[in-house]
C-alpha positions as CSV (number, residue, x, y, z in Angstrom):
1,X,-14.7,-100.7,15.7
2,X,-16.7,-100.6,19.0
3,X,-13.3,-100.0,21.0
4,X,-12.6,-96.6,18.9
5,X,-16.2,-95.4,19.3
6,X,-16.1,-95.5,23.1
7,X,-12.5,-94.1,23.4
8,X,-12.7,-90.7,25.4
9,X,-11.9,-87.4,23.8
10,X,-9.4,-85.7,24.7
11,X,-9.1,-82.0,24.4
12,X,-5.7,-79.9,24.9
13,X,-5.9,-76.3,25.5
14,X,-2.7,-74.2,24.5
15,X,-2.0,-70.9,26.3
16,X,-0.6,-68.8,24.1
17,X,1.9,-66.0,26.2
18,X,3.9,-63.4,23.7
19,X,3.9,-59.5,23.3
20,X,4.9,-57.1,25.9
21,X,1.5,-56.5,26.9
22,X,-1.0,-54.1,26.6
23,X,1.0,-49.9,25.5
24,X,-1.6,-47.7,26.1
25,X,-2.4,-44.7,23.6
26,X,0.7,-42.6,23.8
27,X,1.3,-44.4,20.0
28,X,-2.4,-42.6,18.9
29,X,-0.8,-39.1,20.6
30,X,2.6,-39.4,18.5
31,X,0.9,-39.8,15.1
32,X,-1.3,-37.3,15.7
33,X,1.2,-35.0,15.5
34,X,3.2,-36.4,13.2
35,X,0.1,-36.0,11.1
36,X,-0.7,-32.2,12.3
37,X,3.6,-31.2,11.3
38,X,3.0,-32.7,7.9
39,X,-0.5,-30.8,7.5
40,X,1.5,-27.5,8.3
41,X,4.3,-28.7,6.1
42,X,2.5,-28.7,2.9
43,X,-0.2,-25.9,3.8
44,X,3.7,-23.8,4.4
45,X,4.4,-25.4,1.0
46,X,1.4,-24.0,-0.7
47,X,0.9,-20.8,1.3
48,X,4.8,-19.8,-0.6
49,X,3.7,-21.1,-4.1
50,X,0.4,-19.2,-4.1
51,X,1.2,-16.1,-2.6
52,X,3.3,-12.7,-3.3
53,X,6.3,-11.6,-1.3
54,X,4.3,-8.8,-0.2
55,X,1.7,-11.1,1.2
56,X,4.0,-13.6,2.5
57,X,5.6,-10.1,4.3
58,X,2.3,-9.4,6.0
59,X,1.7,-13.0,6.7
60,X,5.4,-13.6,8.6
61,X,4.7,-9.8,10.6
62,X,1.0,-11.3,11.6
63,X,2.8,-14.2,13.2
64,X,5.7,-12.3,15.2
65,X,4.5,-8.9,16.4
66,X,6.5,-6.5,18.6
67,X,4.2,-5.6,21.4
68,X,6.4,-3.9,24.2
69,X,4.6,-2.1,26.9
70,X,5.0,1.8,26.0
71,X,4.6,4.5,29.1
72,X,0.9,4.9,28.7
73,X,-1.5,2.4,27.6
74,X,-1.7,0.7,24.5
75,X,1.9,-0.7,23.7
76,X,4.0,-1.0,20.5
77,X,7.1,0.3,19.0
78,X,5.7,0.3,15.6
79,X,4.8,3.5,13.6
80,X,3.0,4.8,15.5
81,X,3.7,4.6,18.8
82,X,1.5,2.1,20.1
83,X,-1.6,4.2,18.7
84,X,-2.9,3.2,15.4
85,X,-5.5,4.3,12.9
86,X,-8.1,3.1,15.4
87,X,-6.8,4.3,18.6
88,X,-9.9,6.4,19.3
89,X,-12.5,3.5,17.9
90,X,-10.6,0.3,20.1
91,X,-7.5,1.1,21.9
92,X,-7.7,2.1,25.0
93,X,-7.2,6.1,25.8
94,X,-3.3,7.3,25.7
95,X,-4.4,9.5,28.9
96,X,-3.8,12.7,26.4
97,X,-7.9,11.7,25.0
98,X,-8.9,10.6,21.9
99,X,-7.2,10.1,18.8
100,X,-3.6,10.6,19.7
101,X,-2.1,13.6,17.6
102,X,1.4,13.2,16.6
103,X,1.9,16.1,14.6
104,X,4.0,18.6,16.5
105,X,3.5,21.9,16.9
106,X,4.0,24.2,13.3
107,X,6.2,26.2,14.2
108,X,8.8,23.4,15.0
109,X,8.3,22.3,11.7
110,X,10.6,22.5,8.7
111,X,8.9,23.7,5.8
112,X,9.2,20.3,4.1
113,X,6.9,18.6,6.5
114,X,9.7,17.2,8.2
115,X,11.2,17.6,11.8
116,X,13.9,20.3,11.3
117,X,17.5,20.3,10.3
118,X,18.1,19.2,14.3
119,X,16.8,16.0,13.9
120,X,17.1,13.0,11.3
121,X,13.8,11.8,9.9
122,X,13.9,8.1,10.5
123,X,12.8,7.3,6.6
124,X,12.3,3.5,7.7
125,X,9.9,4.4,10.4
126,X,8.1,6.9,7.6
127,X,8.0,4.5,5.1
128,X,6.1,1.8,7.6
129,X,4.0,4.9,9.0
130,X,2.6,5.5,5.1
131,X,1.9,1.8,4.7
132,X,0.1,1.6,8.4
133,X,-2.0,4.2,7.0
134,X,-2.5,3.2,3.5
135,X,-3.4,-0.4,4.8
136,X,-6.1,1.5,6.9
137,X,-7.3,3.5,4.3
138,X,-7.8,0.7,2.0
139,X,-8.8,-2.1,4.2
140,X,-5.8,-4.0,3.3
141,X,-5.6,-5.4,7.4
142,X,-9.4,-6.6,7.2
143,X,-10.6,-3.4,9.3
144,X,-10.6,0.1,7.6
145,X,-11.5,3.7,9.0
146,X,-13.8,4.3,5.6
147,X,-16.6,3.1,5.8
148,X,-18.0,0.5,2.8
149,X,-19.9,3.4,1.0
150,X,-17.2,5.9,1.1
151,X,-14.7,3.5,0.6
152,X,-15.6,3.3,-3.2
153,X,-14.9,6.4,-3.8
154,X,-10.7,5.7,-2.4
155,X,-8.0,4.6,-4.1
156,X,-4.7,4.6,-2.2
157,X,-0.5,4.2,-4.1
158,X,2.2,4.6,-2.4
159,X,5.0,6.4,-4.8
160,X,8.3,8.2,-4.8
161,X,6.4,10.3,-3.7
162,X,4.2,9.8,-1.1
163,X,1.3,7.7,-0.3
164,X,-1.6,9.2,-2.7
165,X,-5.3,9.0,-1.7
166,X,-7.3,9.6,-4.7
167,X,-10.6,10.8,-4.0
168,X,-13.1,10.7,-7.6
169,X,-16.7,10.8,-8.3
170,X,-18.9,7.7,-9.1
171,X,-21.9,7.6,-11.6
172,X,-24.6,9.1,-9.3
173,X,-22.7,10.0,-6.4
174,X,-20.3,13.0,-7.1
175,X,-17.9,15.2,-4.5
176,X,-18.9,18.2,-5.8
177,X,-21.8,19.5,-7.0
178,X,-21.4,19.6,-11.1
179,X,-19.9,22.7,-12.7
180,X,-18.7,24.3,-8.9
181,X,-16.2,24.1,-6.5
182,X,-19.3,23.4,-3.3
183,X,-18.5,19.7,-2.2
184,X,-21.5,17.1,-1.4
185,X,-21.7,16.0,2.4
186,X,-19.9,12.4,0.7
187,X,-16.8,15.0,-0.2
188,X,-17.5,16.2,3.5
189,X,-17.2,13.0,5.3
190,X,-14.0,12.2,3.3
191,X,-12.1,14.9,3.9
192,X,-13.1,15.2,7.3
193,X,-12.0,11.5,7.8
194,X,-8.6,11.9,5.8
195,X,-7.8,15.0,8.6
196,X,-8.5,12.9,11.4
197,X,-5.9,9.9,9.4
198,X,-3.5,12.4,8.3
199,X,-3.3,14.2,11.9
200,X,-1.3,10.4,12.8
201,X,1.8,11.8,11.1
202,X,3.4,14.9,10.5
203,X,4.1,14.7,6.7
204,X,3.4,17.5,4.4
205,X,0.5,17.5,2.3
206,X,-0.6,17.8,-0.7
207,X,-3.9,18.8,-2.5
208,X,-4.4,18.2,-6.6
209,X,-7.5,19.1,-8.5
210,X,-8.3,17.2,-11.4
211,X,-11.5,17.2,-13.9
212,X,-12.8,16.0,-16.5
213,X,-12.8,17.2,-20.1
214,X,-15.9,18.7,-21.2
215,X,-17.7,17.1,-24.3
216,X,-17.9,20.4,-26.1
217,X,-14.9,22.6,-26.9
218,X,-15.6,26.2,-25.2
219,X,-13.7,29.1,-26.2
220,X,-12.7,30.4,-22.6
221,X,-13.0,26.7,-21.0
222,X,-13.5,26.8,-17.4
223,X,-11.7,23.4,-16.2
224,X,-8.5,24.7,-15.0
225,X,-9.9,27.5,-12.8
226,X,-13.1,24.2,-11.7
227,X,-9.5,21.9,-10.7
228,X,-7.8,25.0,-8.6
229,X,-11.2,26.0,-6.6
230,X,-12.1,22.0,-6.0
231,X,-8.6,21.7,-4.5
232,X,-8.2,25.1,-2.3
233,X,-11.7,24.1,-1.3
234,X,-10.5,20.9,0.0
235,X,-7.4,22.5,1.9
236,X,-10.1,25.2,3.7
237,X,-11.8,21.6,4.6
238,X,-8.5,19.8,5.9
239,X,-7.8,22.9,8.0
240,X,-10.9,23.2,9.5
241,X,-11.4,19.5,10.1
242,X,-7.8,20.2,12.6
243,X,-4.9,20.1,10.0
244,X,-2.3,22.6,10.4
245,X,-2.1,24.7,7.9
246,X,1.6,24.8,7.7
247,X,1.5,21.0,6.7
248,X,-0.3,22.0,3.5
249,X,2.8,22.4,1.1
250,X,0.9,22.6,-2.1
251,X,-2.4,23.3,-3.7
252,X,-2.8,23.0,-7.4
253,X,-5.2,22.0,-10.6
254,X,-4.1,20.3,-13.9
255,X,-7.8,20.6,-15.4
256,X,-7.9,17.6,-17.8
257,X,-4.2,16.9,-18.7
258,X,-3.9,13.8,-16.5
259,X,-6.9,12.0,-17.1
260,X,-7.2,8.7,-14.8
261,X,-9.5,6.9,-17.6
262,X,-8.9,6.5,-20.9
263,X,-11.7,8.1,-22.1
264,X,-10.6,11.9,-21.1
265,X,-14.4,12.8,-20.6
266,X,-15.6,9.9,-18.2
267,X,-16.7,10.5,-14.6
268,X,-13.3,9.1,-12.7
269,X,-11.3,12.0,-14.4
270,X,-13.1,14.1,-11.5
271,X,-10.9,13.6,-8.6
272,X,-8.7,14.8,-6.2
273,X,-5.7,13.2,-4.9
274,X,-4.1,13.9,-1.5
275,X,-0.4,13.0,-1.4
276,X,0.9,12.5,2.3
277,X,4.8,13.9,1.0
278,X,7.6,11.9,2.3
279,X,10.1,13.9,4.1
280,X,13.0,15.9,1.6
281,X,16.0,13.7,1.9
């Protein structure tokens, strides 16, 4: 008993050796972008489930513009030229100053609106010229050339026809002043705005008068000659505001027959609509 209590203890270390040693990070970098392709994955997943072809349109031309370098400052070979909407606001001067004007001069003009029987109208570069300017006019690019209290007052389509910029009166705050053809200085700023837009192109133009009907049947009613002043109003304020008056193709009323609302005697029945015309094919 006495021998095993005095025997000496005897402890044996093991040095364990295995692995390859120590790797570094370079495993942290690879799954981190393993994770950030899976993250785009799905959100590219979700982005075509939730959204229209017309947004997954603008969406795929955000992410691969065509910016080349144009002979004066301020490239692109969209629309316009290189010059947008907002040429005169943020892009730098195209040496010519201020907002670029690409309507030519009237008398090389076909009637129509168009360029003449010598040259083709380029209906694809029309067609994205009309949406430039309909996506300015109605904010649709996050930036718009109406301002948030005069943009209530515009609604924008493109048609068949053209791209139509409906201009109506809201409850308080009217174009005209009621019963006459005078416009208010919020008709003013419009139409001196719409100018300034539709001086970008050299489409035809447009001008409809529309009203509403009155509450009380008259005998000689005065809402068709009220629709054809507002609107021959509006074309002596496109001219003077620097359209030519050449590009003006039609001006007409239609009264009360095309109400907008469904009652025929609300407010939004007053209205006129500009139609930038697309070129006669």
């Amino acid at each position: 008993m006495s021998a095993q209590a005095n025997a000496p203890i005897i402890i044996k270390k093991v040095k364990k050796s295995g692995g390859d040693g120590h790797h570094g990070g370079a495993w942290k970098v690879a799954y981190a972008d393993f994770v950030t392709a899976m993250m785009a994955f799905f959100m590219l997943m979700w982005l075509l489930n939730a959204t229209t072809e017309k947004q997954r349109k603008g969406i795929a031309d955000y992410f691969s513009p065509t910016i080349p370098v144009n002979r004066i400052s301020g490239g692109g070979d969209g629309a316009f030229g290189g010059d947008s909407v907002f040429t005169e606001e943020s892009l730098a001067q195209t040496g010519q100053g201020g907002m670029p004007s690409l309507a030519e001069d009237a008398s090389s003009e076909a009637p129509d609106g168009g360029q003449g029987d010598g040259n083709d109208v380029d209906q694809a570069a029309e067609a994205r010229a009309l949406e430039e300017i309909e996506k300015a006019l109605s904010g649709k690019t996050g930036e718009s050339v109406v301002s948030d209290l005069l943009q209530r007052h515009v609604v924008t389509e493109l048609t068949d026809e053209g791209l139509v910029v409906e201009l109506f009166d809201l409850e308080g705050e009217t174009l005209f002043d009621q019963g006459t053809a005078h416009p208010t200085e919020v008709m003013e700023q419009l139409v001196s705005m719409m100018a300034r837009t539709f001086a970008l192109v050299r489409n035809g133009v447009a001008v409809t008068g529309h009203t509403r009907a009155e509450p009380v049947v008259k005998v000689n009613s005065e809402v068709w000659e009220l629709s054809s002043q507002r609107a021959d109003e509006v074309r002596r304020m496109l001219e003077a505001g620097g359209l030519p008056p050449l590009r003006i193709q039609r001006v007409t009323g239609h009264a009360d027959r095309k109400p907008a609302a469904r009652n025929p005697m609300a407010l939004r029945n007053n209205r006129i609509e500009l139609i930038l015309l697309r070129s006669r094919r």
